[in-house]
VEXLUMKE-847737 format. One record per residue (C-alpha): x, y, z. Coordinates in steps of 0.001 Angstrom, whole numbers, plus 524288, in hexadecimal, padded with zeros to 5 digits. Last residue first. Layout:
<atoms>
XYZ...
</atoms>
This chain:
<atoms>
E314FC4CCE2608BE2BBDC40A52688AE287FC494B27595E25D3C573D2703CE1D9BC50222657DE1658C490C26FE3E153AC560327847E0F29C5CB726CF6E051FC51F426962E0449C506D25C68E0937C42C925A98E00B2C3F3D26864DF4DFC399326131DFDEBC2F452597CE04C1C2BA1266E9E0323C1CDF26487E05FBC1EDD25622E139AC221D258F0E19BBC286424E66E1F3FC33E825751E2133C2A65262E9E2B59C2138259EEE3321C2CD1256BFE3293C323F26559E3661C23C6269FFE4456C248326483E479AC2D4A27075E4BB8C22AB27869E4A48C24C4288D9E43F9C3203288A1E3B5FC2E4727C63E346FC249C28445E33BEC2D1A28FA9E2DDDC383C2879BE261FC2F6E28052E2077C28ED28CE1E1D99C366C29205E16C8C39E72883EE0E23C3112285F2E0AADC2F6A294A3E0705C3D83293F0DFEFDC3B9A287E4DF6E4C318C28C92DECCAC2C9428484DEEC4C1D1C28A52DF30AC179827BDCDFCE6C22EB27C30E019CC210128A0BE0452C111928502E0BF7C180427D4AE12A2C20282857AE1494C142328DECE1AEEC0D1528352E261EC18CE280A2E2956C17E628E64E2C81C095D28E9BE31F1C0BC927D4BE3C8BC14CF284A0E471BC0CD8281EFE4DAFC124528EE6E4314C0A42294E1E37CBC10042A006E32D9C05382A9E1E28CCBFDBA2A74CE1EBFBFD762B29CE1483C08162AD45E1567C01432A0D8E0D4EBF5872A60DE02DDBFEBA2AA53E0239C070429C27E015FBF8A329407DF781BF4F529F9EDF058C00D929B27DF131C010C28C26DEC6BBF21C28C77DE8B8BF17727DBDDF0E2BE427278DCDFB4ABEC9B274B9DFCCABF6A92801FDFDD4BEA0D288C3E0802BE2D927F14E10D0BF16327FBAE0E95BEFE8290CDE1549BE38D29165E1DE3BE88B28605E221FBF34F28F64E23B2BE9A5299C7E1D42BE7DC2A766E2070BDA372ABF8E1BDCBCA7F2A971E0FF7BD01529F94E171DBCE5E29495E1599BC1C828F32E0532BC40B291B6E04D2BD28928B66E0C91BCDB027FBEE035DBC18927D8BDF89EBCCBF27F4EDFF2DBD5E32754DE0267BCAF626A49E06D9BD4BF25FAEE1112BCDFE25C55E1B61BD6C326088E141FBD84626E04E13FFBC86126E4CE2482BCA5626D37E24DCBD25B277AEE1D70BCB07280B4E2533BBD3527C00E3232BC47128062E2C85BC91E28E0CE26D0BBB852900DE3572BB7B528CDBE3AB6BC117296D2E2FF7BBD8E2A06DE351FBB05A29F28E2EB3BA5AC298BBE312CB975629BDDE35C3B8C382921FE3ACFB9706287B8E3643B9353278B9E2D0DB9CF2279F7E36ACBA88227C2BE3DB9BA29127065E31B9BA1AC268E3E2BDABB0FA26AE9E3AE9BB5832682BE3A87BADFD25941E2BC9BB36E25707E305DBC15D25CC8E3A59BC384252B1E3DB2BCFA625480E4BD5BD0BB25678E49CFBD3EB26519E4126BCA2D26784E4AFEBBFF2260B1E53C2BC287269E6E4A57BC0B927470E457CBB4FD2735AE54D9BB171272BDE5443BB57428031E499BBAFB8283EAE4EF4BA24227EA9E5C33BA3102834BE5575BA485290D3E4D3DB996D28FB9E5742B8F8928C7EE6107B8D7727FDDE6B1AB886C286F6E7A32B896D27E31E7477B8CB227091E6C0BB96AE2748BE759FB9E6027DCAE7CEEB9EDF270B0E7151BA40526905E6EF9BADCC274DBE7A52BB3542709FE77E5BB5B02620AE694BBB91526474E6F40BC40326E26E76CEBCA6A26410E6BA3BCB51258C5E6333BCD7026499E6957BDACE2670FE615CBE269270FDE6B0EBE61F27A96E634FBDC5828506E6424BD3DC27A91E71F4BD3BE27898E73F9BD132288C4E6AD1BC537288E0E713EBBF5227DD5E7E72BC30728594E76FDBBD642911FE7369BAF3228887E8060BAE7A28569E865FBAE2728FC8E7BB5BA6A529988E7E46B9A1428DD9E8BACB9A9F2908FE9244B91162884EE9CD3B9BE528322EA1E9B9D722909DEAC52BA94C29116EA7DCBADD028510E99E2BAEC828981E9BFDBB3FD29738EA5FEBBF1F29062E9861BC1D028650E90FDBC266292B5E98E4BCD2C298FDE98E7BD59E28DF2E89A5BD32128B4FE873ABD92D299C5E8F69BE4C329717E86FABE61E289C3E7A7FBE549291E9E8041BF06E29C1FE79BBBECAA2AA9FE84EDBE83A2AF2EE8A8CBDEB92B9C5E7F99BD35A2B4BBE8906BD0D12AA6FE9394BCD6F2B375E8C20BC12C2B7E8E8F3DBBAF82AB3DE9CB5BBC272A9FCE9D96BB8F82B769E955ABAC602B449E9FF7BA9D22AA58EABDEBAB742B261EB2F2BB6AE2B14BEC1ACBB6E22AF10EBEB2BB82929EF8EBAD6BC5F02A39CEC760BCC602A4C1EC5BCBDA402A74DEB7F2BDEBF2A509EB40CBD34B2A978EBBDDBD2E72B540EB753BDFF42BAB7EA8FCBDDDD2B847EAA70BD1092C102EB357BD7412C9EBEA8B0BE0A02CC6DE9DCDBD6702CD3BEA46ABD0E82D872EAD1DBC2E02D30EEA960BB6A02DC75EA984BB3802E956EA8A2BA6FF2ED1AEA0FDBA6712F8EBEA5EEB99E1301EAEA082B900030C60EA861B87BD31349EA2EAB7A8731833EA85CB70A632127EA13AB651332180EA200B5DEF32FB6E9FF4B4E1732F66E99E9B41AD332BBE8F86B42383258AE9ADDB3AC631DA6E9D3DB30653280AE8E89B2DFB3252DE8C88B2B2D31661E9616B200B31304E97BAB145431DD9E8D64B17A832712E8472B19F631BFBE879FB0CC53141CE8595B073F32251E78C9B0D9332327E7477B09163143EE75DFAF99F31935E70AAAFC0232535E63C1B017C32216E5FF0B03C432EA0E6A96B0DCD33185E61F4B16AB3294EE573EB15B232F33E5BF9B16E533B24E641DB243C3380FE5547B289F33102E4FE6B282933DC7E5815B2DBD34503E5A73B399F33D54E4B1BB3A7C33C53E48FFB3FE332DF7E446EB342C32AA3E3E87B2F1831BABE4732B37C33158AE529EB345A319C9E4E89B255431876E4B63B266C30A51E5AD3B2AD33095CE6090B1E9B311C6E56ECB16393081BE5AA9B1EC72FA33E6846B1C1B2FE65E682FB0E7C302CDE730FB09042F808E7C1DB16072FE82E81A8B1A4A2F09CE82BEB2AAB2F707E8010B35802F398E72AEB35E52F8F4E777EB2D8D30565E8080B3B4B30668E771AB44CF30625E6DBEB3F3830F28E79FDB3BF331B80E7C54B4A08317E4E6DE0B4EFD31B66E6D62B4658325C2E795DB4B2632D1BE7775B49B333B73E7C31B530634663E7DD2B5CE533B00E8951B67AD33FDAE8A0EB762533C78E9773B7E9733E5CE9AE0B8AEF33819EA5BFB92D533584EA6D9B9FFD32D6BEAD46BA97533623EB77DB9E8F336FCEBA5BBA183328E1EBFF4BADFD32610EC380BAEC5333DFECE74BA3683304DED2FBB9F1033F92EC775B963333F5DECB09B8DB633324ED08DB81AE336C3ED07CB82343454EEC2D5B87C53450FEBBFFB7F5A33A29EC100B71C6340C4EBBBFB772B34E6DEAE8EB79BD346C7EAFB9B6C1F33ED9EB1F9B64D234E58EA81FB6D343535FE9E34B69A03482EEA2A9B5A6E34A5FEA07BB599935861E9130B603F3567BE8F37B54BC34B00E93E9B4BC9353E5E8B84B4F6135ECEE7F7FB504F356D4E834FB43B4350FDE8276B3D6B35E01E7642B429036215E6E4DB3E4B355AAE7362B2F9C35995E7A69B290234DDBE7B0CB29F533CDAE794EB37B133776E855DB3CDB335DAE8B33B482B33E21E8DB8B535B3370BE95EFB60A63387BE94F0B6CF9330C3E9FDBB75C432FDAE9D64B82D03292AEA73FB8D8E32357E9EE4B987B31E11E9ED7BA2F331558EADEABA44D310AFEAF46BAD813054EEB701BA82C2F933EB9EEBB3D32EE81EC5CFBB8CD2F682ECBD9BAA5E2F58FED768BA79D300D5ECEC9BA2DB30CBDEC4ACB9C0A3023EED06CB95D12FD2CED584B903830BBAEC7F3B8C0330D24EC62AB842130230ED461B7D153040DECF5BB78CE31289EC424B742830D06ECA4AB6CF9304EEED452B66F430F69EC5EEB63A13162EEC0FFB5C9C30B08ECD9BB55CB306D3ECED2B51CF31557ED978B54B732037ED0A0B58BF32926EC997B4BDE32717ED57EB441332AD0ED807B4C5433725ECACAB46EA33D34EC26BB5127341F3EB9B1B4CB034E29EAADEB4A4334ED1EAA64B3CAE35034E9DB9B32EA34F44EA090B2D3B34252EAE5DB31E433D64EAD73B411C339C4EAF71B457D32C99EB3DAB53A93283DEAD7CB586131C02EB03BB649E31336EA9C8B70C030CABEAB17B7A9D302AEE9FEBB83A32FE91E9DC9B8CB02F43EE94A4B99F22F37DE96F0BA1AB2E70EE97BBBB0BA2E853E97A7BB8182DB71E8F25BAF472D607E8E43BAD2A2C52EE8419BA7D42C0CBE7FB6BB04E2B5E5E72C8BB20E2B154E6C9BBB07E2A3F9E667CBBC9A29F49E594CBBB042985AE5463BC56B28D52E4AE8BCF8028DEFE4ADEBD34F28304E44C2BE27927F54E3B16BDFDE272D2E3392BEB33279F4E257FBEBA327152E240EBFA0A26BB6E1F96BF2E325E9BE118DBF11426589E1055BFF38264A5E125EBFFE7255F7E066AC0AD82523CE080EC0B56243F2E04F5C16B523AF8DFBFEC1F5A2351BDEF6CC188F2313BDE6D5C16D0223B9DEC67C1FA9219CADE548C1CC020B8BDEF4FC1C881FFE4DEA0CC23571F4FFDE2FBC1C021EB15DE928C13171E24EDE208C0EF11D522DE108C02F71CCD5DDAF6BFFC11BF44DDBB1BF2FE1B8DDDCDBABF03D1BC4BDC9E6BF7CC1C971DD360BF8DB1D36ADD488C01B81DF9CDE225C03151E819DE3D4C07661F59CDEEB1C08201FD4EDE9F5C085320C6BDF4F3C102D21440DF7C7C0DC022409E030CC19C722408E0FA9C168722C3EE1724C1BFC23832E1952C0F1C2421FE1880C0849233D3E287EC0A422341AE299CC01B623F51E255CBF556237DCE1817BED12239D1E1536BE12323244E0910BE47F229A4DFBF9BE12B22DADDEE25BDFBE22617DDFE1BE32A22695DD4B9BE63C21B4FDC6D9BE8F121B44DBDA9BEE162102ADB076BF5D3210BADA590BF75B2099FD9EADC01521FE7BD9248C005A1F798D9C70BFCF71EAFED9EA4BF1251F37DDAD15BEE991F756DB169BE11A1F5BCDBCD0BDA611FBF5DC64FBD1841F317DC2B4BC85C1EB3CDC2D2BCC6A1DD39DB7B7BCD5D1D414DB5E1BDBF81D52DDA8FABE1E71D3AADA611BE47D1E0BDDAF33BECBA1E336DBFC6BE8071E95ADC719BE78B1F5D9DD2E1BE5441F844DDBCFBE52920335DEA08BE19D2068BDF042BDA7E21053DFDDABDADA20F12DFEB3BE805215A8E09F0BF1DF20ED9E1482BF624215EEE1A07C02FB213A0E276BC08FE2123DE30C3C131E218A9E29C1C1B25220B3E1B8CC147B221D1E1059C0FCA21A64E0875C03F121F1BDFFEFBFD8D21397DF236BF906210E2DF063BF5B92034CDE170BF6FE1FDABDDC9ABF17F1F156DD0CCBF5DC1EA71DC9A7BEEED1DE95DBFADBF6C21D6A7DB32CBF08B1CFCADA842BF40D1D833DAE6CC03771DA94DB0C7C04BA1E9C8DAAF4C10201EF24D9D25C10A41EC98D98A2C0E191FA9BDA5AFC1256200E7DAFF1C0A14205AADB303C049D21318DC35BC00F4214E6DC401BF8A322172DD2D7BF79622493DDB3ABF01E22DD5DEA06BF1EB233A1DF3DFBE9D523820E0147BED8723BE7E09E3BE1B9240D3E167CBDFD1248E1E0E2EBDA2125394E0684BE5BE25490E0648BF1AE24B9CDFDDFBFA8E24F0FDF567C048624304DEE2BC0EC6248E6DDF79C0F0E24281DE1CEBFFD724603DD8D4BFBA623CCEDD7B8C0531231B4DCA9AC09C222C01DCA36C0F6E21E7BDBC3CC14E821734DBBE1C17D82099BDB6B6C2539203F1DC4AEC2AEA20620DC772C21E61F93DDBD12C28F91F08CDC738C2EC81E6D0DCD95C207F1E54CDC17EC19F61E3BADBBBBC22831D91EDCA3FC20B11D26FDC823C13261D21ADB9FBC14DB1CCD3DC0A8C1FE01C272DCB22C15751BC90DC0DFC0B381BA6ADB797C16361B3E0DC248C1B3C1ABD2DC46FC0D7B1A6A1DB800C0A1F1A47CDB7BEC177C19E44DC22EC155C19608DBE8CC0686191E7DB1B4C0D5B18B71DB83DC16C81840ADC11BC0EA817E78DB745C042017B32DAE0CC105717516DB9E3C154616C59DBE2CC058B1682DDAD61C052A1656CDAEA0C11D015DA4DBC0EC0D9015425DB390C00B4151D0
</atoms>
């Protein structure tokens, strides 16, 4: 008995030993297996590193009864991410179901994606492997696949370009003030009665303000005299001639001694006035309306149409009675600029006592600057001085994102919101959320929009090249030369229309314009343009020499003297 416990010992050791010494085989013979990585330089696009591997072992390799699992991960400063997708592979032996390796040798592929971070710009692509056989497991050394992450696509501008809703106000607003003297039918003089009317004792008041006002500019005083259209052609000619001189003479005794507005008069007469005698059956209850109307369009012979007309005897005498001793007259018209606040005064008073501004001054002042934050000043006093303003709050939305602080914006676009929520609240909120980064939310509310604008085809560009959707990008884009016009171009694989659409965007005290084309320089071999678009980048924001030096784009450059001299 004490032998055959000695013999089972014995035996379990070197089952043991030779479990132990087949994992260990395939640990020491590791550099025997073969690795392939697809991209050799790792991209992310659309937020997303992916990566696949063919691993080919050895004839003899893989022991019959071992199981191996493999667990791609990122390594970088600070962390790592693993890949959910993981990969096994087992011999021939093993009754589980994962791939099998013959012990003639074979191959095994895997592919996955992790969500991309900024940290994996400078990472290590690492396979972890493990080997099983029984209850026995062994690690071999992590195997080093790829350096880093190329993150091109991540260069996309998320700049708004937000709508700005326009003031109305007019410095110089055109108004008009006129009056009517009445003749009797077939008589061209002034009766004292009209003279003495409310319209011409208004007229009379007008004129006497305009005389006294600074910010009221006389441009014309015009008298236009009318004969109606009922009689001979001949006669009304006459009349109407009688009844210009008669408004002229009027004119000159009343106002000809002021030079202010004499300079000003003018006299026109209408021998018959069809175009009145039209307006006025329009407005009017006439029963025969739409019949004396039909008829004015039917003739355009004066004569004509007058017999017409008088042959429905009925409407004629309703005409005679109502419509025509209004058309026997001379309007008197005076023309007027108001003149409103010069954009001096305008700055002056609202830096002094703003609440004496009228809302579209308010308004109109912001387009006096070119400073954002002056601009939100002057639409925060529009807001509190009208609280309904739609315009308001939308340009102090406008204003915050221009700044870059959708947090701020959001809040007054919000209030725009909940007065009209139109097309330009909805770009505009498309663009909040653009900013925060959620390109799903700014991708609906440019949809939502009835017509596109190029600022929302700008939006929707931008947001494709953050999804990874290079020829949707391309297509959004393509309304003007844009960095991300040319960024979707790169992308997709057009390196020279990306380089010709550059060539008209003009340099950006961000630097990223100048930054691009050395890039793009990069992808084209050319070391000059290289490094001259790092030295301009750099010129304008010196944060791009740390983002050049673990740039993957200009991996064959990192020991180039002048590219040290340039990002050092």
């Amino acid at each position: 008995m004490k032998n055959f416990t000695r013999l089972f010992v014995i035996l379990l050791a070197a089952v043991l030993m030779s479990g132990c010494s087949s994992l260990e085989k395939m640990k020491k013979n590791a550099n025997l297996v073969n690795y392939e990585i697809t991209p050799q330089v790792l991209e992310t696009h659309g937020g997303i590193v992916a990566a696949q591997v063919k691993a080919t072992y050895p004839e003899k390799y893989f022991d019959k009864k071992t199981t191996l699992k493999i667990t791609p991960v990122l390594t970088y400063e600070g962390g790592e991410t693993v890949f959910d997708e993981l990969l096994y592979a087992q011999g021939e032996l093993v009754q589980e179901n994962n791939k099998a390796v013959s012990w003639t040798g074979g191959n095994i592929s895997w592919s996955g994606d992790v969500n991309y971070i900024p940290e994996m710009k400078v990472s290590e692509f690492l396979l972890r492997v493990e080997v099983s056989k029984k209850d026995k497991t062994l690690a071999f050394d992590p195997i080093k696949l790829a350096d880093g992450v190329i993150a091109t696509s991540t260069l996309a501008e998320d700049h708004a370009k937000p709508i700005v809703l326009k003031d109305k106000y007019q410095r110089i607003v055109p108004e008009q003030k006129m009056a009517d003297i009445l003749y009797m039918i077939n008589r061209s003089n002034i009766r004292s009665s009209e003279l003495k009317s409310e319209d011409i004792q208004a007229l009379k008041d007008y004129i006497a303000l305009v005389m006294q006002d600074e910010r009221m500019a006389v441009k014309g005083v015009t008298a236009s005299s009318y004969a109606s259209p009922d009689g001979p052609l001949t006669l009304n000619e006459r009349l109407a001639e009688q009844r210009g001189k008669a408004a002229e003479k009027y004119l000159q005794k009343e106002y000809g001694k002021v030079p202010e507005l004499a300079q000003f008069f003018a006299t026109k007469t209408t021998p018959e006035d069809w175009d009145g005698f039209k307006t006025l059956v329009q407005e009017s209850s006439i029963a025969d309306k739409e019949l004396i109307l039909r008829v004015l369009s039917m003739y355009q012979d004066p004569v004509v149409r007058e017999q017409e007309i008088k042959n429905m005897s009925a409407a004629y005498e309703a005409l005679a009675d109502d419509i025509l001793p209004q058309l026997r007259r001379s309007k008197f018209t005076v023309d007027v600029d108001l003149i409103g606040l010069s954009d001096e005064e305008i700055l002056a008073t609202i830096n002094g006592d703003a609440s004496v501004l009228s809302l579209e001054q308010l308004l109109y002042a912001a387009t006096l600057t070119e400073d954002v934050s002056e601009m939100l000043k002057y639409y925060k006093l529009a807001a509190e001085k009208e609280p309904n303003c739609m315009r308001a709050w939308n340009n102090i939305g406008w204003a915050y994102l221009n700044m870059g602080k959708a947090d701020e914006a959001l809040e007054a676009l919000e209030k725009a919101k909940a007065i009209k929520n139109d097309d330009v609240i909805k770009n505009n909120m498309g663009f909040v959320e653009l900013l925060k980064g959620n390109y799903a939310a700014a991708a609906e509310y440019f949809n939502l929009m009835t017509a596109a604008t190029p600022e929302s085809r700008f939006g929707l560009g931008t947001v494709a090249i953050h999804e990874g959707r290079y020829d949707q990008a391309v297509n959004f884009l393509s309304d003007e030369p844009s960095m991300n016009l040319a960024l979707a171009q790169l992308l997709k694989g057009d390196v020279n229309k990306a380089q010709t659409t550059m060539a008209s965007v003009p340099p950006c005290k961000c630097g990223a314009p100048s930054y691009f084309k050395a890039v793009i320089a990069a992808r084209n071999d050319d070391k000059d343009g290289v490094i001259n678009g790092l030295r301009e980048a750099i010129g304008y924001n010196s944060d791009w020499k740390n983002y050049a030096m673990t740039d993957l784009e200009f991996a064959k450059y990192f020991l180039d003297d002048t590219f040290i001299a340039v990002t050092k």
